[in-house]
C-alpha positions in Angstrom: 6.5 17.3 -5.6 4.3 15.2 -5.3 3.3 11.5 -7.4 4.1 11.4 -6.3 0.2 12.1 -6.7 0.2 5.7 -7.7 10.7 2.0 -13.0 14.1 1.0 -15.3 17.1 1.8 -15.3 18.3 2.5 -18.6 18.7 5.9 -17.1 22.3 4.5 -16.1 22.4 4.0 -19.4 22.3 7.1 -20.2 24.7 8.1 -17.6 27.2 5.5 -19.1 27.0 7.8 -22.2 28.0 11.4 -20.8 31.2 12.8 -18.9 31.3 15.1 -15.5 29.0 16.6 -14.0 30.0 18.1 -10.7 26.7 19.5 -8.9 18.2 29.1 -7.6 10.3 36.2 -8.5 10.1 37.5 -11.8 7.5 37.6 -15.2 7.4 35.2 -17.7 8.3 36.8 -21.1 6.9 35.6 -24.0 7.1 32.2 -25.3 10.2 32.1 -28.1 8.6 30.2 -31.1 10.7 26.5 -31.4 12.7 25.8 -33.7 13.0 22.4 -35.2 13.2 19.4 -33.4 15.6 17.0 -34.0 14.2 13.3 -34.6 13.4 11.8 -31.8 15.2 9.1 -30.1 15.0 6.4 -27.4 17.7 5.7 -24.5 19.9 2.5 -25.6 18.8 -0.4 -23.0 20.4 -0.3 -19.6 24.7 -0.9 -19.7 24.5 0.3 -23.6 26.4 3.5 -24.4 24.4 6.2 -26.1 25.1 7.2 -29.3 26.2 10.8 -29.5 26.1 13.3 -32.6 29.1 15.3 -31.3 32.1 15.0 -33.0 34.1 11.2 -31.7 36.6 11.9 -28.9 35.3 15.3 -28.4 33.1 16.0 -24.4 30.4 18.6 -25.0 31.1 21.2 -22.1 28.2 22.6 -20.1 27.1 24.5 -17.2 24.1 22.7 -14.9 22.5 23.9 -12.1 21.0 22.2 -9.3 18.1 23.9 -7.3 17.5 21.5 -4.3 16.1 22.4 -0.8 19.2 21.0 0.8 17.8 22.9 4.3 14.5 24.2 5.9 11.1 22.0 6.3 11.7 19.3 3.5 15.6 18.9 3.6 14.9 15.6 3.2 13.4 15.8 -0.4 16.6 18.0 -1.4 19.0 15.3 0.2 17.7 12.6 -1.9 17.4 14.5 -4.5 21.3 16.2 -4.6 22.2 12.1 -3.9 20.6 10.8 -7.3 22.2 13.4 -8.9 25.3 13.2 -7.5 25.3 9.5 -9.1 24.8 10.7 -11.8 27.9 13.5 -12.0 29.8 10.6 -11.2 28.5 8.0 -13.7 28.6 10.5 -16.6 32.2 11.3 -15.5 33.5 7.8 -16.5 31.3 8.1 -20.1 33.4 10.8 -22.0 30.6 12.2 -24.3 30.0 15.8 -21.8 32.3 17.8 -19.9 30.1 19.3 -16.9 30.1 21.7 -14.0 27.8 22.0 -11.7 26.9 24.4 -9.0 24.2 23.4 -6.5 22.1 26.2 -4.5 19.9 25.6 -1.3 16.4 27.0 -2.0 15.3 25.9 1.4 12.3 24.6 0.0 11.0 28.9 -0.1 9.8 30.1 -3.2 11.9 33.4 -2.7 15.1 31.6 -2.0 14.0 29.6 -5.4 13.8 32.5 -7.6 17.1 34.3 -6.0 18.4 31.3 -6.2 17.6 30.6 -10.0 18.5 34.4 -11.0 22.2 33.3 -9.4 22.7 30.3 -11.3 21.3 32.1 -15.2 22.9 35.8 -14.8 26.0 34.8 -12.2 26.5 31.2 -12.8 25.9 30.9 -16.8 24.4 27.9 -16.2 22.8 26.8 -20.0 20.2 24.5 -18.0 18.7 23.9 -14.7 18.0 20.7 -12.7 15.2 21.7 -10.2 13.5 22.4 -7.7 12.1 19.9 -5.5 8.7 21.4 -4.5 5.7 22.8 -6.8 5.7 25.8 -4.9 8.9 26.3 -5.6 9.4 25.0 -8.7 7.2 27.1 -10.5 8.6 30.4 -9.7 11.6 29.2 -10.4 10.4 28.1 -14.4 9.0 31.1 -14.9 12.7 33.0 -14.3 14.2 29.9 -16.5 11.4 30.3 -19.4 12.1 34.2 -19.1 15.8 33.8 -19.9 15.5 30.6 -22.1 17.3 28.5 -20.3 16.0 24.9 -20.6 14.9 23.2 -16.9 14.0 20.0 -15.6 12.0 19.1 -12.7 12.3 15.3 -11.4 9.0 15.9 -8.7 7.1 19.2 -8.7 3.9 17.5 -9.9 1.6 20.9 -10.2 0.3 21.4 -13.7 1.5 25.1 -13.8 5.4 24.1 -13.7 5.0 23.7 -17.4 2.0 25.2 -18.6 0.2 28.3 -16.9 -2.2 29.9 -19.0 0.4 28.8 -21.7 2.8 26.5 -23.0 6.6 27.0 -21.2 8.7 25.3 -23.7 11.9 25.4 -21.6 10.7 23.3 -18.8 9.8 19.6 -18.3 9.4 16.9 -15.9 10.3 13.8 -14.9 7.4 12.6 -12.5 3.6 12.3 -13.3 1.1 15.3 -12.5 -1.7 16.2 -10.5 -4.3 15.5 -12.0 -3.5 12.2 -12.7 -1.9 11.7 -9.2 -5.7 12.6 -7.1 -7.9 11.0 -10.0 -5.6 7.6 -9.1 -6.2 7.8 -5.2 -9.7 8.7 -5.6 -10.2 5.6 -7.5 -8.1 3.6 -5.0 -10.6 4.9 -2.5 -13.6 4.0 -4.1 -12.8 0.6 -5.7 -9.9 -1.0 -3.9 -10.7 0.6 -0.6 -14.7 1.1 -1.2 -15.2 4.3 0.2 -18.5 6.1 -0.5 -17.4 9.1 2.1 -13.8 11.2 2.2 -12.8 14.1 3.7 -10.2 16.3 2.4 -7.6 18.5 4.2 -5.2 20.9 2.8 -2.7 24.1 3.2 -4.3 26.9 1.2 -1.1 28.4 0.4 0.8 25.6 -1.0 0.1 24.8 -4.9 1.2 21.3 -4.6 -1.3 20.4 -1.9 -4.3 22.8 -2.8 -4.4 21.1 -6.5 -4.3 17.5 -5.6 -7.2 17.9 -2.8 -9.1 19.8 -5.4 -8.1 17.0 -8.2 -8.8 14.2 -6.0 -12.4 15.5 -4.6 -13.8 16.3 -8.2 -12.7 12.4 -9.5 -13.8 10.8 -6.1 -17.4 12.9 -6.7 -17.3 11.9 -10.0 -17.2 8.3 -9.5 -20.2 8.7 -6.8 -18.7 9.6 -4.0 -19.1 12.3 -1.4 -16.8 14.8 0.1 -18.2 15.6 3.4 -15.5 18.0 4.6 -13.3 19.8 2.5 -11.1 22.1 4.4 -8.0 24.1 4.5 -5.2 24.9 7.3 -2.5 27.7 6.7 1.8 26.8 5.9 2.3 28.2 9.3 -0.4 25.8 11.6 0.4 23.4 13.9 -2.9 22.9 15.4 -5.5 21.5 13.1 -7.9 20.5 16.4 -10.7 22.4 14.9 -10.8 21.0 11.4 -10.1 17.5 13.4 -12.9 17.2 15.6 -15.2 18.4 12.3 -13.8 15.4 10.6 -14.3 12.8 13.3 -17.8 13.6 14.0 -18.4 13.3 10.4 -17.0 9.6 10.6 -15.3 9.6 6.4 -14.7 6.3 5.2 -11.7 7.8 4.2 -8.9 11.1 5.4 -7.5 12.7 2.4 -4.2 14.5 3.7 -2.0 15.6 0.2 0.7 17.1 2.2 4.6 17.2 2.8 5.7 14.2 5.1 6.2 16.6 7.8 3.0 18.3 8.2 1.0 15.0 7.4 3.3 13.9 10.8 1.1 16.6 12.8 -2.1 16.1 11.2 -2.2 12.4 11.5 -1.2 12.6 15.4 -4.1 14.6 16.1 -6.3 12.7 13.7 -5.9 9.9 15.6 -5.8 11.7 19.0 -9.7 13.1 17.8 -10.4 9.8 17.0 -10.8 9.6 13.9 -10.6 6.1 12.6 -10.5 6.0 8.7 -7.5 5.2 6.9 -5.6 8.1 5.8 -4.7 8.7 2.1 -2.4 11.1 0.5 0.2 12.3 -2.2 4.0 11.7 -3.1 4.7 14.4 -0.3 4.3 11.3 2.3 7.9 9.8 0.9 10.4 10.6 3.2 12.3 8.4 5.5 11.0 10.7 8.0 7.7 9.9 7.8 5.8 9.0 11.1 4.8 5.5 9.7 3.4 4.6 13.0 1.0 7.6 12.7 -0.3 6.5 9.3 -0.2 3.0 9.7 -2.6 1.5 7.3 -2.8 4.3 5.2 -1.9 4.7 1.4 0.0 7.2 -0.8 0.4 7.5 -4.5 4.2 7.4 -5.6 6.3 7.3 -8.8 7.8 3.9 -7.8 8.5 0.7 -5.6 11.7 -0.4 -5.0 9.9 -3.8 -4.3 9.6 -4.0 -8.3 11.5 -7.1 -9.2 12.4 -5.6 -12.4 16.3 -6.3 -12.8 16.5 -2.1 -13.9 15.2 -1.3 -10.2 16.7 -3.8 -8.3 19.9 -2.8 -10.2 19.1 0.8 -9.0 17.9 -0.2 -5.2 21.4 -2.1 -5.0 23.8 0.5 -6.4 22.1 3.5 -3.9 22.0 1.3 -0.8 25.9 0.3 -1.8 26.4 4.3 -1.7 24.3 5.7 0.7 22.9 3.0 3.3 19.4 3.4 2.6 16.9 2.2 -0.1 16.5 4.9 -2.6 12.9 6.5 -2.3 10.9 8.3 -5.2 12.9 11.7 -4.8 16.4 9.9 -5.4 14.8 7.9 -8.3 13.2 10.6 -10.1 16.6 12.9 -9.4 18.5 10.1 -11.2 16.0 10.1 -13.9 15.9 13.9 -14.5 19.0 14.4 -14.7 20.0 11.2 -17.0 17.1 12.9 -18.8 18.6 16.5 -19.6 22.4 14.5 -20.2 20.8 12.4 -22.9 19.2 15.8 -24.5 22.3 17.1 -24.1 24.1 14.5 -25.7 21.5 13.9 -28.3 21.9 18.0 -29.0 25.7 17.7 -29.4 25.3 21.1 -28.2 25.1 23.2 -24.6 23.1 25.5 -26.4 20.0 25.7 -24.2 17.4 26.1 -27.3 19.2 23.0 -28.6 18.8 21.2 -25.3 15.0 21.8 -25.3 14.2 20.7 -28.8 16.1 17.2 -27.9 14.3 17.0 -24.8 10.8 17.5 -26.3 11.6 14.9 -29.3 12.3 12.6 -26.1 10.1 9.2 -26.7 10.5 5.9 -24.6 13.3 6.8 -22.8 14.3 3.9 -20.5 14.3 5.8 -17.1 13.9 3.9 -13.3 10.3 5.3 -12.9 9.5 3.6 -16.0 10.0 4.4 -20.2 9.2 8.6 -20.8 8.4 10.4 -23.4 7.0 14.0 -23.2 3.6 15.0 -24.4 3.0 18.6 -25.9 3.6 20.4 -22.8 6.6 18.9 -21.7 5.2 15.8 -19.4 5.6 12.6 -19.1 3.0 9.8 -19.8 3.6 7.1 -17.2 2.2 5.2 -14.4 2.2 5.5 -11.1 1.8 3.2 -7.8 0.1 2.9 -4.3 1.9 2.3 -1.3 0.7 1.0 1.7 2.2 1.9 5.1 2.2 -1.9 6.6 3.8 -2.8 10.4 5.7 0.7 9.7 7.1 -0.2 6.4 6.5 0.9 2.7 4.6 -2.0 0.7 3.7 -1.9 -2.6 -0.2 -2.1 -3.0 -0.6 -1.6 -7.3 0.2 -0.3 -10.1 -2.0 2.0 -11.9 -1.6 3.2 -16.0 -2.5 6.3 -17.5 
């Protein structure tokens, strides 16, 4: 995940311009040398139809998986998710230009279920590409079974740097959110020039990929800029009681609580934060989005996310309207970058005239300025998107938007 690590709907678009989509541990093998990539192209502005090279009249038929934890510790990120995407099937129904089925599996947010889940949908399913997972620690067990078997795979918000590139270049599998690196470097300037902290403490699960890189991402830009990381310390996946770590960190009185966690872990730790007394604002990742976020627990705190659906942009509002009118709720970053993965593989798709999955990838990689929710994409030489981000502020128990911040 995760932003979620601080947005334009031409995505719809997009989904004007395809047919139906109806909506899981191995060794890489060796990187398949690409073949050409077709020219690149833009998505049309929002309410155009996309221009197609199959042949007029003709829906390109293909087999998509969704891997979503639609269960377990994070079911909310998977709900959201399977939602956007669900809009999506239902959009591109209505468009004519692809023909697709889809078939959804659970991963629970476990890396295991992920790759049984992923060997399901390539050897079982024939699915020709993959729209998943949710969760870096997932998700990159799961690229390394869809790299193995070519078989080209989208992320919308595992934001670890080894989804697409570990050790090398995995030139089956992209993303639709912003990474790590950029994500911590954003907060630890947030921290020290918005918020003017000289001090922070970090706080992280050792065992989770997601929340071990963005401490570590966020500590080295923070001591970069002059700042100082008094505590830097780690819990397990499996720990509910962090009273140890906490009392360390309120004697050391931070300026400011890193906490780059999943929304319901960074529930625990901010309780007992508090209950230990420590008094500086917290801080974290995209993990914090989730409608089940304790808001009164991190009150006054700050998290880096992929959008604001306060954005008065006639794209997001256009977005924030059509969800609500669906699903009774705002849309938060996992619904929005769901939507905007998946428009994204449709329009490569589309753009391919082919389900062929090496196809697929070389459209996807020629993708430049393509006019999605979380803002216009286009993918840089390992398959990532160069885009902004934004801080949100957790004010009287709602999400505000704080500011914007560029590449």
């Amino acid at each position: 995940m995760k932003h979620l690590k601080p947005v334009v709907l031409a995505v719809f678009a997009l989904a004007v311009s395809a047919l139906l989509v109806l909506s899981g541990c191995s060794s890489s093998a060796p990187t398949p040398a690409a073949t050409s990539a077709p020219a690149a192209t833009s998505a049309p502005a929002a309410g155009a139809a996309a221009a197609a090279p199959a042949a007029a009249g003709k829906a390109i038929a293909i087999k998509i998986g969704l891997s979503a934890p639609l269960s377990g510790e994070v079911k909310t990120f998977g709900e959201s998710t399977k939602n956007a995407f669900d809009m999506a099937v239902d959009e591109a129904t209505k468009a004519g230009k692809v023909n697709i089925t889809a078939v959804v599996v659970d991963d629970k947010g476990d890396p295991t279920e992920g790759v049984n889940g992923a060997t399901k949908l390539i050897n079982q399913d024939k699915v020709q590409a993959i729209m998943g997972s949710v969760t870096s620690k997932v998700t990159i067990p799961v690229s390394e079974v869809a790299q193995a078997n070519k078989v080209v795979m989208i992320t919308s918000t595992s934001t670890n740097p080894k989804v697409t590139v570990d050790g090398k270049r995995k030139d089956f599998i992209f993303r639709a959110c912003f990474i790590d690196p950029f994500q911590g470097t954003v907060m630890a300037k947030f921290a020290a020039t918005t918020l003017k902290a000289k001090t922070a403490a970090v706080v992280y699960d050792i065992s989770n990929d997601y929340t071990k890189g963005l401490s570590e991402f966020f500590r080295d830009a923070f001591e970069k800029g002059g700042g100082k990381v008094v505590q830097f310390d780690s819990y397990g996946a499996q720990d509910v009681d962090f009273s140890a770590i906490l009392t360390k960190t309120a004697s050391l009185n931070p300026d400011v609580l890193f906490i780059p966690d999943y929304y319901n872990k960074v529930n625990l730790l901010a309780n007992q934060a508090r209950e230990k007394g420590v008094k500086a604002p917290l801080l974290g990742g995209d993990g914090w989005d989730s409608p089940e976020l304790d808001t009164k627990a991190v009150e006054g705190g700050y998290f880096s996310n992929h959008y604001s659906p306060e954005d008065t942009r006639p794209e997001v509002q256009d977005w924030v309207n059509k969800y609500k009118a669906k699903y009774n709720v705002v849309p938060d970053a996992l619904a929005t970058l769901g939507y905007d993965a998946t428009n994204l593989l449709i329009n490569a798709v589309v753009t391919a005239g082919s389900a062929d999955s090496t196809k697929i990838r070389d459209a996807m990689a020629a993708t430049k300025g393509f006019k999605a929710v979380t803002g216009s994409i286009t993918f840089d030489q390992n398959g990532d998107p160069v885009k902004s981000a934004v801080v949100i502020q957790i004010k009287d128990g709602k999400q505000k938007f704080a500011e914007a911040v560029n590449p």
